[in-house]
C-alpha positions in Angstrom: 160.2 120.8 145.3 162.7 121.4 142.6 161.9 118.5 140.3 157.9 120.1 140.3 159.6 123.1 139.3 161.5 121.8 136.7 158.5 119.9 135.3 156.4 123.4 135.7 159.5 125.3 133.8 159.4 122.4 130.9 155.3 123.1 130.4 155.5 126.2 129.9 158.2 125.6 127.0 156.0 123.5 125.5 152.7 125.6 126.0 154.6 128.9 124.5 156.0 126.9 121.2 152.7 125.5 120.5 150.7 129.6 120.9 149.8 128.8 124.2 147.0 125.5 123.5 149.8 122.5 124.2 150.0 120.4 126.8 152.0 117.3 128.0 149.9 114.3 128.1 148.7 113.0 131.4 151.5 110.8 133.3 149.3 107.7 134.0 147.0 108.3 131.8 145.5 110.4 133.9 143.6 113.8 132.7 144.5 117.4 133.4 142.1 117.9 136.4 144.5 115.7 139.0 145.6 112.8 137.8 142.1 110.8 138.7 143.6 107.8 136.4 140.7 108.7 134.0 141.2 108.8 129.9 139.3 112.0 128.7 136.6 111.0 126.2 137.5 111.1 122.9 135.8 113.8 120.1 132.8 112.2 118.1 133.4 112.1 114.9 132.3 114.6 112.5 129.3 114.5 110.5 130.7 114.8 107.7 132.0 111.2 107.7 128.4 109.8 108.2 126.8 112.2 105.6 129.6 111.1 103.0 129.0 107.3 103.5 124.7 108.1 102.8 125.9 110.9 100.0 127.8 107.3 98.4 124.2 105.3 98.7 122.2 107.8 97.2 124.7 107.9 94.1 124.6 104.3 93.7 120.6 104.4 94.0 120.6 107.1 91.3 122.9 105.1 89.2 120.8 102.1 89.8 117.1 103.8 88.9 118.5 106.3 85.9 119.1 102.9 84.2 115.9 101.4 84.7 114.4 104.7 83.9 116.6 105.0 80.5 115.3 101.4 80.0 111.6 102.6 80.4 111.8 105.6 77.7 113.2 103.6 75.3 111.0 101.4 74.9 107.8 103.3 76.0 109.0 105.2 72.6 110.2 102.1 70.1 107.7 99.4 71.5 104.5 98.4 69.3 103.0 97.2 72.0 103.3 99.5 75.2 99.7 99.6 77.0 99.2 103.3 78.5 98.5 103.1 81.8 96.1 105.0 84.8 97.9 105.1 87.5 95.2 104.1 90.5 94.1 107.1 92.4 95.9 106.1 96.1 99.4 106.8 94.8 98.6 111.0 94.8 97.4 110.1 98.6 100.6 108.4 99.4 102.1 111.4 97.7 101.0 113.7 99.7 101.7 111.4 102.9 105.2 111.4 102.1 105.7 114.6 101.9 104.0 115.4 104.6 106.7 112.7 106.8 109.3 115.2 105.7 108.1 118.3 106.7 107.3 117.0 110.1 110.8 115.3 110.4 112.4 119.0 109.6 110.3 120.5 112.1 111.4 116.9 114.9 115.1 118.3 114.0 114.1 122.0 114.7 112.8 121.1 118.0 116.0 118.8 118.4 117.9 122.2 117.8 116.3 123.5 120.8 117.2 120.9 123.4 113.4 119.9 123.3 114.5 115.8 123.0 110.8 114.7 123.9 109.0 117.0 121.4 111.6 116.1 119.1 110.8 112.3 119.8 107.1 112.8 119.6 107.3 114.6 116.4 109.9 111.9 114.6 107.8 109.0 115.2 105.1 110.8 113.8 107.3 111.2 110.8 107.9 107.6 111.2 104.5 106.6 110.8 103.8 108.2 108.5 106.6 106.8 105.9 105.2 103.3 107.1 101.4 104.7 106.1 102.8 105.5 102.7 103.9 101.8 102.6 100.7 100.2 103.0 99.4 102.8 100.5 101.2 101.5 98.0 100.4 97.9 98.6 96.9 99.1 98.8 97.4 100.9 94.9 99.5 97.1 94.0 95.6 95.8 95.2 94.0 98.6 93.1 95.9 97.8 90.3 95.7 93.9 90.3 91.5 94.5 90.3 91.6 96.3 87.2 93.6 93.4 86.0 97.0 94.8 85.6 99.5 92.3 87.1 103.7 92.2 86.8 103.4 90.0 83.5 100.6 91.7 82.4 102.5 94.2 79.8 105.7 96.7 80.1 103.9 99.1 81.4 102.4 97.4 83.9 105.9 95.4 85.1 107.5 99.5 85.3 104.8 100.2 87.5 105.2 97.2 90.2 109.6 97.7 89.4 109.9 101.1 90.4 107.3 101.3 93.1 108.5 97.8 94.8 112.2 99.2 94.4 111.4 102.5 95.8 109.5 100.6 98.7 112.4 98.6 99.6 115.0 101.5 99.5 112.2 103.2 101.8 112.0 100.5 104.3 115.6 100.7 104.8 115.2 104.4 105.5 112.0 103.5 108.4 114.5 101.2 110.2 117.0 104.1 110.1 114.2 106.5 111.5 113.4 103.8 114.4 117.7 103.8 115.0 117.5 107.3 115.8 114.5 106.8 117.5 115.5 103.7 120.1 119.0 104.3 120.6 120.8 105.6 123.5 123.2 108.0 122.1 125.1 108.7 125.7 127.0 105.9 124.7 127.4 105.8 120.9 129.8 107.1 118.7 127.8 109.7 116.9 125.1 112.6 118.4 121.7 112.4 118.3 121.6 115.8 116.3 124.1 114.0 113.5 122.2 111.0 113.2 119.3 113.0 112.7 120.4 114.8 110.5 122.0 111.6 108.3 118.8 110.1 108.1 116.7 113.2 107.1 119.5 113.4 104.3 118.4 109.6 102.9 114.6 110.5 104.0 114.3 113.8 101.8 116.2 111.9 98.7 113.7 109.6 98.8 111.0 111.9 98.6 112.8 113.1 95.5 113.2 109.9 94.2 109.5 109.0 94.5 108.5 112.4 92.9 111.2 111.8 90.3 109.3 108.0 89.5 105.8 109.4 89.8 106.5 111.7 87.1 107.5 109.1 84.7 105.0 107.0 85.6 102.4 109.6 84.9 104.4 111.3 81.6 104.6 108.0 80.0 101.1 106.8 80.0 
C-alpha cells in the first residue's frame, strides 16, 4: 500500500541520519517484533550507581572511626592513667574467620561469573556464616574480657576496646543482612542483577575486613 511505503521511505531517513541504529518508536506502544502491544524491558541500571551509593557509606564510616581512633592516640599518649591492655586470645580466631568469609565470597562471585548460580549460592552462605561466626566470636572475647575483670567503665582502655569492637559489629551486621539480600532475593524481577549486587556487597564486605584489621592493629599497638 502506498501509505506502508511512505512510512518504510520515512524509516529509513531516520535510520541513515542517526549511522544506521535509529528507529521510530513502536505505534501503540508496541515493540519492534510486530506490534504485540508489549513495552520492551527497560536497561538495569549500571553498577556504578549502586557501588557509588556503598563508596558514600564507607567514607562516612571512615570519617566516623578516624575520629574515635584520633580520640584513642591522644589520650593513650597524654593520659596518666591509661591501663595497657591484653587483648583476649579469641579475637586472632575471629581474625582469621573473617578473612576467611572473604576469600570464600570472591571465590561464590567467581563461580557466579560462570553461570554456576547454585555453587555460587552454596559458597555465599558459607561466607555468610561465617561473618555471623565471627560475631559470636566477639561476644565470646566481650565474655573473656569481662572474666578478667575488664568491663566498659572499667578504664579508657577497656571502654576503646568494647567502642570499636561493638561499632565494627554493628556496621558488620548491616553487611550479614546485605549478604542474606543477595542470598533470598529473586532478582528476575528486581531492578539490579544478581552479579551487581554481589558484587556491591563484596565491596562493603572486604571494607570491613579492612576496617577490622585497621582497629585490631590499634588495639594491639596501643597496649
Amino acid at each position: 500500500m502506498p501509505g506502508s511505503t511512505i512510512v518504510e521511505d520515512i524509516e529509513l531517513i531516520i535510520e541513515d541520519i542517526g549511522g544506521g541504529g535509529g528507529k521510530l518508536p513502536p505505534a501503540d506502544g508496541g515493540d519492534d517484533g510486530g506490534g504485540s502491544g508489549k513495552r520492551p524491558r527497560p536497561p538495569m541500571p549500571s553498577s556504578r550507581r549502586y557501588a557509588t551509593a556503598v563508596g558514600i557509606v564507607m567514607v562516612s564510616i571512615v570519617m566516623f572511626f578516624m575520629a574515635m581512633a584520633s580520640a584513642y592516640i591522644y589520650l593513650r599518649a597524654s593520659s596518666n592513667r591509661w591501663v595497657p591492655l591484653h587483648l583476649p586470645w579469641i579475637v586472632w580466631i575471629n581474625t582469621a574467620v573473617l578473612l576467611l568469609s572473604s576469600g570464600v565470597m570472591e571465590l561464590a562471585r567467581r563461580r557466579l561469573a560462570v553461570g554456576d548460580v547454585r555453587q555460587f549460592r552454596r559458597l555465599w552462605f558459607v561466607a555468610t556464616i561465617l561473618g555471623v561466626l565471627f560475631l559470636f566470636g566477639q561476644l565470646a572475647a566481650w565474655r573473656q574480657f569481662v572474666l578478667e575483670g575488664f568491663y566498659v567503665a572499667t578504664n579508657q582502655g577497656s571502654s576503646f576496646f568494647y567502642i570499636f569492637t561493638g561499632l565494627h559489629g554493628l556496621h558488620l551486621l548491616g553487611g550479614i543482612c546485605a549478604l542474606l539480600y543477595v542470598a533470598f532475593r529473586k532478582f528476575e524481577r528486581a531492578k539490579v542483577s544478581r552479579v551487581v549486587a554481589a558484587e556491591v556487597a563484596s565491596y562493603y564486605w572486604h571494607f570491613m575486613d579492612g576496617l577490622w584489621i585497621f582497629l585490631l592493629a590499634l588495639l594491639y599497638w596501643g597496649k
